[in-house]
N, C-alpha and C positions, 0 to 999 in steps of 0.2 A: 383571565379566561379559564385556567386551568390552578389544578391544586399544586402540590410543591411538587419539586425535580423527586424521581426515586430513580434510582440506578439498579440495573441488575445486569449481570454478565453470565455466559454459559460458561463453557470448558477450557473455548479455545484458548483465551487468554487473560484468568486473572489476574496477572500482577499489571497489564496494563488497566485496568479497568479499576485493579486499584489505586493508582495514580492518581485516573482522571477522578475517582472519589479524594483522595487527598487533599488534590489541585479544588476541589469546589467545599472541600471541608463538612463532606457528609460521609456516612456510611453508607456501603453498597448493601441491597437489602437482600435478606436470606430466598434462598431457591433449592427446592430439592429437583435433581437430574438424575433418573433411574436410569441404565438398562436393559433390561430385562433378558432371561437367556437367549427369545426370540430376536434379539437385537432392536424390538420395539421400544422408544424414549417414554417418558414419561415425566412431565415437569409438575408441579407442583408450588405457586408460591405461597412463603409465608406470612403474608399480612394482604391486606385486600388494596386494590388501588385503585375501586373507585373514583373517580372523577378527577386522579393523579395527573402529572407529566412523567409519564414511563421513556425510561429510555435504554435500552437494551443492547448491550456492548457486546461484540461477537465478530469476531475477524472470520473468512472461511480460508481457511488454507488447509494444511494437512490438518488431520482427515479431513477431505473438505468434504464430504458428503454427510457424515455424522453431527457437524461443526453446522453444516446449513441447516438440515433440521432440527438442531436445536434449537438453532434461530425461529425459523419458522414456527414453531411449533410452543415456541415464549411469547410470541407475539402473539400468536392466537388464544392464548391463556390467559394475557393481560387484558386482549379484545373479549373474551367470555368474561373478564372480572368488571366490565363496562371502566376502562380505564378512560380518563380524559382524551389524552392524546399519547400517541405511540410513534417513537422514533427508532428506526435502526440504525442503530452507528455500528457501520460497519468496514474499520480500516481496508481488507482489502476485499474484496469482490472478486468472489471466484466465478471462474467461465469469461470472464469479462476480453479475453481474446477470441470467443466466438461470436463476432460481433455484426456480422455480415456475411450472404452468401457468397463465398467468390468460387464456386464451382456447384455443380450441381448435385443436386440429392443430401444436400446437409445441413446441419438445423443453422437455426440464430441462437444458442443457449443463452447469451447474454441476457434475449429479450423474458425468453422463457422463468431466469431468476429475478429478474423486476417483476414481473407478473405472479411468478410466487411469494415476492415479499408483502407485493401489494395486496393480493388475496387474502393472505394470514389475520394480514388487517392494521398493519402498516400504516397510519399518519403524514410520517415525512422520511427523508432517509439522510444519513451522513455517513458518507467517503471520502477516500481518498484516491487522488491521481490512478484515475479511469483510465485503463490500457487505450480507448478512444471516447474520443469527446461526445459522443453521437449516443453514447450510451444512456448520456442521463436524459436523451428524448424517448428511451423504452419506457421510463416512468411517467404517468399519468400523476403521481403525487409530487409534493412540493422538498426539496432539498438542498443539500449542502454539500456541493461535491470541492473539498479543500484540495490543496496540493503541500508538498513537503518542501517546493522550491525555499520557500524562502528560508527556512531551517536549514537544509542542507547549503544554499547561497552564503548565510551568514555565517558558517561553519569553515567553508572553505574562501571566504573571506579573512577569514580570521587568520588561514593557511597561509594567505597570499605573498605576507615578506618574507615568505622561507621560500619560497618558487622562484625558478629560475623560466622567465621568458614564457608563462604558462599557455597553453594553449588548452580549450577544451573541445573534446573529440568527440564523437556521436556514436555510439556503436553497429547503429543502422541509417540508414537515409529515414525510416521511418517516424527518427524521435530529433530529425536538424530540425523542426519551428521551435520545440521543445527546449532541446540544446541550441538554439541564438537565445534563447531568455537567459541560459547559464551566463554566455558569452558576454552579453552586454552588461547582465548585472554585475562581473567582476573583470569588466571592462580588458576582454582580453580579446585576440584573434578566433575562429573556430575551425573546424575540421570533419572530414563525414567520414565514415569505413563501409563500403559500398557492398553490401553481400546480399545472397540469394540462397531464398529456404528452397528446399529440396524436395517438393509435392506434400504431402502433411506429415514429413518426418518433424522431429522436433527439432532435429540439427540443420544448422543454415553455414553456406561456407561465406567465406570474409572475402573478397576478391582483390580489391585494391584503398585506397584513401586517398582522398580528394585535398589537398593543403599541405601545410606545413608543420612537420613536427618534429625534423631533424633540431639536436640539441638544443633542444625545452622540455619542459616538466609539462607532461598530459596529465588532464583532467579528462579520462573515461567516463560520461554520461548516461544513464538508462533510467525507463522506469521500472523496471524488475529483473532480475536474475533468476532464473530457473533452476536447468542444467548446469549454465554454466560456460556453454559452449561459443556465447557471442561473446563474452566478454571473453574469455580464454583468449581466441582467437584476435580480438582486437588490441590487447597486446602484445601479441606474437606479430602483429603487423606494424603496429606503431614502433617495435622495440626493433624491428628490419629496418624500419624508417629514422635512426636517427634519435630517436627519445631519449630524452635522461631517465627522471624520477616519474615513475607511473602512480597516479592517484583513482580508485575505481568510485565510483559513486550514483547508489542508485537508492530507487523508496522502498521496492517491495522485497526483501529477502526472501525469497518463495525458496531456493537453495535445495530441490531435489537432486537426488542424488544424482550423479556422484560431483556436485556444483561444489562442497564443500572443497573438497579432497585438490578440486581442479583451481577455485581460488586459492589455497592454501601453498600450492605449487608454483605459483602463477611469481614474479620478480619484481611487485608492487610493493607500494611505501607506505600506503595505508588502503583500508576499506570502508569506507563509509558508506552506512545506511540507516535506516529507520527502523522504529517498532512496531512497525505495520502489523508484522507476524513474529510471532516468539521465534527465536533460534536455540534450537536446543543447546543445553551444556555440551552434548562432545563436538557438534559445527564448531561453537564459539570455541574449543580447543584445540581444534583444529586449525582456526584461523589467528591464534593466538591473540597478541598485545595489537599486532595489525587494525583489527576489527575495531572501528567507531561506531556507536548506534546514538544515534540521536533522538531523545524521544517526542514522541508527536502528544505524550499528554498533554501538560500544559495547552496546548492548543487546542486540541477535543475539547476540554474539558473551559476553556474559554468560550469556546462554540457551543457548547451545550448551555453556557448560562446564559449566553445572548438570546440564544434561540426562544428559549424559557421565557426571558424578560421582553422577550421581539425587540430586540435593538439589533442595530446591524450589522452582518457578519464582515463584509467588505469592507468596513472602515478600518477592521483590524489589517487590512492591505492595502489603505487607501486608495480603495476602489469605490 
């Protein structure tokens, strides 16, 4: 139905985006991204894409506001170039914690960034591990929201004859359905750390934990990291409680500051995450030899040729 896969990436994160070019054994196609001194962008592509499969690699994190409109603003370029079809793969989804009203007088931004993707002129979209599930009904278009479980599962699979008695821990009550999927897929006990955000500050305090984690190895579970402050916290409570070997594990490295500074402090045995989002050089030397990243090309980039050929996404999970 459509012409060949062409790849293009913005700012936020070329070397993943060359991967997933690697992983599918083409070239990512040339983009000029001005600028300008008014801080107005300006894109520009190099070849026409015409009645192509465009798919446009763009994570929004730091800057996330420059990093979106690049997005936006590539996708409407390739919709002015009458592109076949237009995909955003978009590792992570920024805003995607404002996702419901839960007081008054404040937006839904989540919904508002579906609707600008969709606008632009957006096709279909590809994610990952949506801060909540609800989000992929903001979009009216068709997509591919993946998750990292099973990379990270098989990961700390791999961990598991060096653990003692593992247990894994949840760092909010918000993400235990989440963390029972860790649980059962590496067939271990679970655990919740029970805390409460503090009106819309960004800091949440840890109150207690629900289970058992006196002398075993935790497995700290999230889907992202920010601050810094819940997981800080959650082994400050787990390591009260009896822990051995603390292991942190989440998808989205988001790591504003001063989250580096605070995992790197922190009396854990490794960090494991994903390439959702670049980390910069001084984080990553900050957190030293600790830091795991496991990366999610190969599987974008699996996804993108399914998608391409319309074969199934879910069979790669036997779903």
């Amino acid at each position: 139905m459509y012409g060949s896969i062409k790849l293009f990436t913005g700012t936020s994160f070329p070397a993943l985006a060359q991967h997933i070019a690697d992983y599918l054994g083409l070239a990512l196609e040339g983009v000029d991204i001005i600028e300008f001194p008014n801080e107005n962008l300006f894109v520009k592509l190099h070849r026409s894409v015409r009645g192509q499969d465009v798919f446009i690699i763009q994570t929004t994190a730091s800057p996330v506001h420059r990093n979106l409109m690049e997005l936006l603003i590539m996708i409407q370029t390739a919709r002015l170039d009458s592109a076949g079809r237009i995909t955003a793969v978009v590792p992570y989804l920024c805003y995607a914690r404002s996702d419901k009203k839960d007081q008054p007088r404040v937006p839904i931004t989540a919904r508002l960034i579906t609707d600008m993707i969709e606008v632009a002129g957006a096709d279909r979209y590809i994610t990952f591990d949506l801060h909540a599930g609800q989000i992929q009904g903001f979009f009216s278009i068709p997509g591919d929201v993946l998750t990292a479980f099973h990379l990270l599962v098989e990961y700390m699979q791999q961990k598991k004859p060096e653990l003692h008695d593992p247990v894994v821990v949840t760092a909010d009550l918000g993400f235990a359905k989440k963390g029972r999927n860790y649980a059962e897929a590496l067939h271990v006990p679970m655990a919740f750390i029970e805390k409460r955000r503090l009106g819309n500050q960004a800091r949440a305090e840890a109150l207690t934990i629900i289970g058992d984690v006196a002398d075993r190895d935790v497995i700290i579970v999230d889907d992202e990291v920010d601050t810094g402050g819940s997981m800080a916290q959650a082994v400050q409570i787990v390591r009260r409680h009896g822990a051995r070997q603390v292991y942190l594990v989440f998808v989205h490295p988001v790591l504003s500051s001063p989250a580096a500074e605070r995992l790197a402090a922190l009396d854990v045995q490794e960090i494991i995450t994903t390439d959702t989002i670049p980390i910069p050089p001084q984080k990553r030397a900050l957190l030293g030899d600790r830091l795991r990243v496991v990366s999610i090309a190969p599987l974008l980039g699996e996804v993108i040729r399914r998608a391409h050929e319309g074969i199934s996404v879910g069979a790669l999970f036997n779903e």
